[in-house]
N, C-alpha and C positions, 0 to 999 in steps of 0.2 A: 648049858641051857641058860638063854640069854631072862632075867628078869620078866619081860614082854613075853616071852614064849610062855613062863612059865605061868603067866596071867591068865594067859589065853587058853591054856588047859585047864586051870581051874573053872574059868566060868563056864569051859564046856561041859564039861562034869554037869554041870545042871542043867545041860540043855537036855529037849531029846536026843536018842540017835540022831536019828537023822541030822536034826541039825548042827549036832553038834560035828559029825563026817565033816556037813561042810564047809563048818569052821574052820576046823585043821586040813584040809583042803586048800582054804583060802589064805591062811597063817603062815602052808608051806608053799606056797608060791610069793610069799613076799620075804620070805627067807633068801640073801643072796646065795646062789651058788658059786662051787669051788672053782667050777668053769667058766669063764668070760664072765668074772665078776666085773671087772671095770668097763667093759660095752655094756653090759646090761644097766647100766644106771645112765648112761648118757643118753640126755634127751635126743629126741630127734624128732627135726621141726619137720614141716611139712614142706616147706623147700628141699630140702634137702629127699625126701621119700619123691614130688617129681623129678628131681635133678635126674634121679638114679633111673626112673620110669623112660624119661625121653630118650636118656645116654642110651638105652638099650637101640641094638642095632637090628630093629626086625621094620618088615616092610608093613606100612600104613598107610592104604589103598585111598581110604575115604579122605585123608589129610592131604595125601595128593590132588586126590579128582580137586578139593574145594582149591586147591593152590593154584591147579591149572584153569580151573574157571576165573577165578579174580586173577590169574594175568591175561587172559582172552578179556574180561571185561576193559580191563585197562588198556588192552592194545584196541580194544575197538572205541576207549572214550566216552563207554558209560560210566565209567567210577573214575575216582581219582585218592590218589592215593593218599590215606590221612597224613594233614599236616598239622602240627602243633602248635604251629606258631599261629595259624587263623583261631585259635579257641580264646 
């Protein structure tokens, strides 16, 4: 029993129950586990959560229809396609 832990059990001691359940509730989820100890600490940005989103290989209807409207628009020359270098 690490120092910290054993903090955290005394000050629960004076809590109520209840709160003090959800103390040590909250104590053992910040306890690493034996399993995928070293994934569970590595951050993970939010690039990286859509990278994995898009890579998934399922069909998205409505991303389509909008794709195939903005190239109907552009074959007909009402939009044009953003360019960078006029900003």
């Amino acid at each position: 029993m690490t120092a910290t832990v054993a903090q955290i059990a005394k000050i629960s001691q004076e809590l109520p129950a209840q709160k003090a359940e959800q103390v040590l509730v909250f104590a053992r989820s910040l306890l690493p586990s034996a399993k995928g100890k070293a994934e569970s600490r590595k951050p993970v940005s939010g690039n990286d959560a859509w990278e994995k989103i898009i890579a998934t290989p399922r069909h998205r209807p409505k991303l389509e229809a909008v794709r195939k409207r903005l190239h109907r628009l552009k074959q007909e020359e009402k939009i044009q396609p953003f360019d960078f270098k006029r900003l």
